[in-house]
N, C-alpha and C positions, 0 to 999 in steps of 0.2 A: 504494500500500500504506500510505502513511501516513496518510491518508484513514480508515481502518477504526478502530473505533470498537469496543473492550473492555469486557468489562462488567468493573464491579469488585465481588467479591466479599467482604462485612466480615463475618467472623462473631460470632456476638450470644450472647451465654450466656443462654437465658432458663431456667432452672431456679432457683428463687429461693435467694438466699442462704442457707448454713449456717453457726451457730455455731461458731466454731472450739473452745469451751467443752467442748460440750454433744453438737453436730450435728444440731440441730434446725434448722426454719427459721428466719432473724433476726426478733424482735418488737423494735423499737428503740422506744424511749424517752428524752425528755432527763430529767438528773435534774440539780441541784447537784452541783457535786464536792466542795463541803465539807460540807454537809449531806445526801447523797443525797436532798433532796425531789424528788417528782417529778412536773412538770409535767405537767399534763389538758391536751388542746388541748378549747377550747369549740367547743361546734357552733354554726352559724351561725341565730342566731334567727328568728324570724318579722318583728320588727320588721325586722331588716337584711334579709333578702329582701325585705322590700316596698319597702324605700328605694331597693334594687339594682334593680327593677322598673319604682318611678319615674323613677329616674333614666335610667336606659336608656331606656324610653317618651319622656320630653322629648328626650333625643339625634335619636333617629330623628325624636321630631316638628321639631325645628331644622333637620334633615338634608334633613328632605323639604320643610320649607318654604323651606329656602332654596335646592334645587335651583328648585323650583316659581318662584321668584320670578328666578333665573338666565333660566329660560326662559321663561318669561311674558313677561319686558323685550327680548323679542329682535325681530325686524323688524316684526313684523305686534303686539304684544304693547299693555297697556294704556297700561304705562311705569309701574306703578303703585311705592309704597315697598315697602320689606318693613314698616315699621309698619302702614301699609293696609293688606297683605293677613290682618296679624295679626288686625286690629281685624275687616274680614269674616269672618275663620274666628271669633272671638268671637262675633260674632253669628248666624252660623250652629247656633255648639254652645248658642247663648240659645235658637234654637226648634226644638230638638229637645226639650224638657219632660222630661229624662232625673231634675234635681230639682226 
């Protein structure tokens, strides 16, 4: 009997917050407390998504190169560097005429 396994039930409030003001739903906003200004959050540009783009893009291409070169080096494998295989896929993406 100890063996058996309980589900555990958490209950969630999902009906969204009410003003205790007002009684409307909460619209939060930060503001100064000494000068009530109040802070815009900025939407995120086009410039920063593409850098976020790039940058992720490189990740995975590191990611996949250096699994590729883990197993490439394994028994049967070239033995080759990872600089090597860098400089191959360079010139691979050289004739592809893409500029």
């Amino acid at each position: 009997m100890s063996d058996m396994i309980l589900p555990v039930i958490v209950p969630v409030n999902t009906s969204p917050t009410l003003c205790p003001e007002c009684g409307r739903p909460e619209n939060k906003k930060i503001v100064c407390r000494h000068c009530d200004y109040e802070y815009v959050e900025e939407p995120t540009t086009r410039l920063e998504i593409s850098i976020g783009v790039i940058f992720l893009c490189i990740i995975i291409w590191l990611l996949v190169t250096g699994i590729y070169w883990f197993v490439d080096n394994g028994e049967f494998g070239d033995h080759q560097t990872l600089f090597q295989i860098i400089a191959g896929q360079w010139e691979w993406l050289k004739t592809l005429r893409i500029w």
